[in-house]
N, C-alpha and C positions, 0 to 999 in steps of 0.2 A: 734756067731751072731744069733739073732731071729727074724724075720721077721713077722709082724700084718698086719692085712689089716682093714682099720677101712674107711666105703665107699669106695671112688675111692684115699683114702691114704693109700700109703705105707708106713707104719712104722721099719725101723731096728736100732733094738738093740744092741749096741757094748760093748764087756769087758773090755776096757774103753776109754778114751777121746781122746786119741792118735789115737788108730785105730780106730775108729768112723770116726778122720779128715781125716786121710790117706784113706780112704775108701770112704767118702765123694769125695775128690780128685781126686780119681780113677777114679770115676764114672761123676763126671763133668769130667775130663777130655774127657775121652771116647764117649762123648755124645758133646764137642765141634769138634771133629774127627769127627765124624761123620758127625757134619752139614753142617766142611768145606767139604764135597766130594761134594756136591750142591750145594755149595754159594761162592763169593769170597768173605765175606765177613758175620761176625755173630754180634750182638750187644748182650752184656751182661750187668746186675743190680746186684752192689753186695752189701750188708749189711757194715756196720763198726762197728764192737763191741768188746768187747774181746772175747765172743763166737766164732767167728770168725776164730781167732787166729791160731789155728792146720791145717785147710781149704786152708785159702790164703797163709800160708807159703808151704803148698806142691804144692800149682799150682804157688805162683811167681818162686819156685826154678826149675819149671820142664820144661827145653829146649827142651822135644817135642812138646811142645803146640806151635802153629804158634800164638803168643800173635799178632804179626805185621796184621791179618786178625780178629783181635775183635775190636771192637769200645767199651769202656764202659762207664757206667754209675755210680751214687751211687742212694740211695733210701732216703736221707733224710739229714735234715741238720740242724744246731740250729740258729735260727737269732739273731743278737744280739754280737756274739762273736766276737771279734777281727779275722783280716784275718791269723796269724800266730797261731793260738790257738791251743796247740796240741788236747784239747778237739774236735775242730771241724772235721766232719765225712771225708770231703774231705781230709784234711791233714792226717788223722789217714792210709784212703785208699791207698793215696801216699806214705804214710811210709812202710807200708805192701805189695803194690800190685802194685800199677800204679804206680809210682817211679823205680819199680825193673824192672817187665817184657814190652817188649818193645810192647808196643799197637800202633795198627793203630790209634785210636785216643782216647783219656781223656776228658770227660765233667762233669766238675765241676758245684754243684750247689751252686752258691754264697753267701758265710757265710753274707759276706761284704756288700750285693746290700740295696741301703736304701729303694726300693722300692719292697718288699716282693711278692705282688700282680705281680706286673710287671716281676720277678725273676720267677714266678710261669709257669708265661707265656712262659717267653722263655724256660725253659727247658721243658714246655709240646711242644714246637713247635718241638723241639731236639727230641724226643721221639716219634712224629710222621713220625718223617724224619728216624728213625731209630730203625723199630719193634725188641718189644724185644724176643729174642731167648731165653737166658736163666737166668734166676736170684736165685742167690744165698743168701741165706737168713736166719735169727733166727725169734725167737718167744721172745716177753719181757716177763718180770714177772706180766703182765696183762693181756696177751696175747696178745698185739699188733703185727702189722706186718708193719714195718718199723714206722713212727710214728701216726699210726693209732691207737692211744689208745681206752677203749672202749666209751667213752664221744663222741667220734669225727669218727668212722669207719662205712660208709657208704658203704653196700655191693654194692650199684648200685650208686653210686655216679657219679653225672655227671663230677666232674674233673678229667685231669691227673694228675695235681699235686696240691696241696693247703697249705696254712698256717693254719698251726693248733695251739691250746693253747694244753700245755701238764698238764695231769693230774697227781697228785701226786708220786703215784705208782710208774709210770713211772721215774718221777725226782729224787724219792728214787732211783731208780736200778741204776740210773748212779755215785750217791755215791756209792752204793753197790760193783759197779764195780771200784772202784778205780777209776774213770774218774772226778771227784770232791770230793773235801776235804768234803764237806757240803752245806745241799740241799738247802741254800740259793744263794750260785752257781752257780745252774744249771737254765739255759733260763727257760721261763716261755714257750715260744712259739719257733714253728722252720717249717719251708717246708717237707711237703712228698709227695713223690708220693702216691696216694688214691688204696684203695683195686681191686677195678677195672683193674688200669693200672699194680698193681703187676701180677695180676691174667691173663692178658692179654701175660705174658709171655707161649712161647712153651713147656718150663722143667722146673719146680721148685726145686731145691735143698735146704733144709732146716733143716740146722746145729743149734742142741740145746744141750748143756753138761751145767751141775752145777745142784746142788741141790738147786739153786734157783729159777730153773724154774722146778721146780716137780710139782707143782701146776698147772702152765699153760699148761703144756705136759700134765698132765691127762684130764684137762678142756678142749683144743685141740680134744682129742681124745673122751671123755665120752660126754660131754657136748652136747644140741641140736646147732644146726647149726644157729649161729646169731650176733649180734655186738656186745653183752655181754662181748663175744671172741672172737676178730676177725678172730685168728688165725682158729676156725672151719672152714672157707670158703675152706682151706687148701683143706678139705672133699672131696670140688667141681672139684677138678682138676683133672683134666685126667691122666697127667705128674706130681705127684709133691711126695716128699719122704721126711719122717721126718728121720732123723739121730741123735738117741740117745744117751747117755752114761749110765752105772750104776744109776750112782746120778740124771740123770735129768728123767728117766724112773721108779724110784723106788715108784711108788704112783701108776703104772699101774698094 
């Protein structure tokens, strides 16, 4: 493993995708121990991707986590889709993470709600009722940070959360990903929570493997600090660790 320091990010590099997640794991793990010694209670944000993947299977399967003392949350959602849609981010989270390990409590953000705006609302009211500790995270193949593509990422944005239109890029990666047949598919628009309210987490853990984001992991890192990529902001964090693999570091 090799460790960067690029501003106040830490960057490690792992020998591959496996131990990257296990490690990733680890280390949330260890850092939600820790919080409970102070709190009854922690709120955590976590990403739904296939990046993902290696991440949330080692922390739903691991019985020392007090999952019953987190509240969690997801970062984003497609509007538009049917409420059963395996595509949609909540269902994917449930299948992986909040379905397995037993949480204090599950907040869904509404694939289904007809009024978008109004949906926005109440999960930023949720999200004030319950600061976030720690969010767990990727970066897209545009560098977005949840669906903050660069068209729409607002580094001081005054919302917690917003409807956004998704930019192409973007709606390619989720064919890319096997998550659509064909990017006529894929939502045009969908809910995220804004850079701001990502950033407003205590630890950021930020899990990226594939050679599909070799691009955005170097622009990430190399790149000047700005919406271009939103993922630079990463830069800004006190707390926040990018977790590599071979294939998604091989451009640095």
């Amino acid at each position: 493993m090799k460790i960067l320091q690029k501003d106040l990010l830490t960057v490690k590099i792992y020998d591959s995708r496996a131990e990257m997640g296990l490690a990733a794991a680890a280390e949330i793990k260890e850092r939600i121990l820790e919080l409970l010694k102070g709190k009854e209670a922690i709120n955590m944000i976590f990403a739904a991707a296939p990046s993902q993947n290696e991440v949330l299977a080692a922390l739903a399967s691991d019985r020392e986590i007090p999952w019953n003392r987190v509240n969690a949350f997801h970062m984003d959602e497609y509007i538009g889709l049917p409420a059963d849609a395996p595509q949609g981010f909540g269902n994917f989270l449930k299948e992986h993470i909040f379905g397995i390990a037993d949480f204090r409590s599950v907040h869904y953000i509404d694939i289904s709600a007809p009024d978008a705006a109004a949906e926005c609302e109440r999960y930023a009211a949720l999200l004030r009722d319950y600061p976030t500790d720690i969010v767990v995270m990727g970066i897209g193949e545009n560098g977005h940070i949840a669906f903050n593509d660069p068209p729409v990422a607002d580094f001081n944005d005054p919302c917690v959360v917003k409807p956004v239109a998704l930019d192409e890029i973007c709606r390619n990666q989720q064919v890319n990903d096997g998550c659509f047949e064909a990017l006529n598919q894929v939502p045009e628009t969908a809910i995220t929570l804004t850079v701001p309210t990502l950033l407003a987490g205590e630890s950021l853990f930020c899990i990226v493997p594939a050679k599909t984001k070799a691009n955005a992991v170097r622009a990430t890192i190399c790149n000047e600090i700005n919406e271009a990529c939103p993922a630079t902001v990463l830069r800004r964090h006190k707390n926040a660790i990018l977790y590599l693999d071979p294939d998604s570091s091989a451009l640095l």
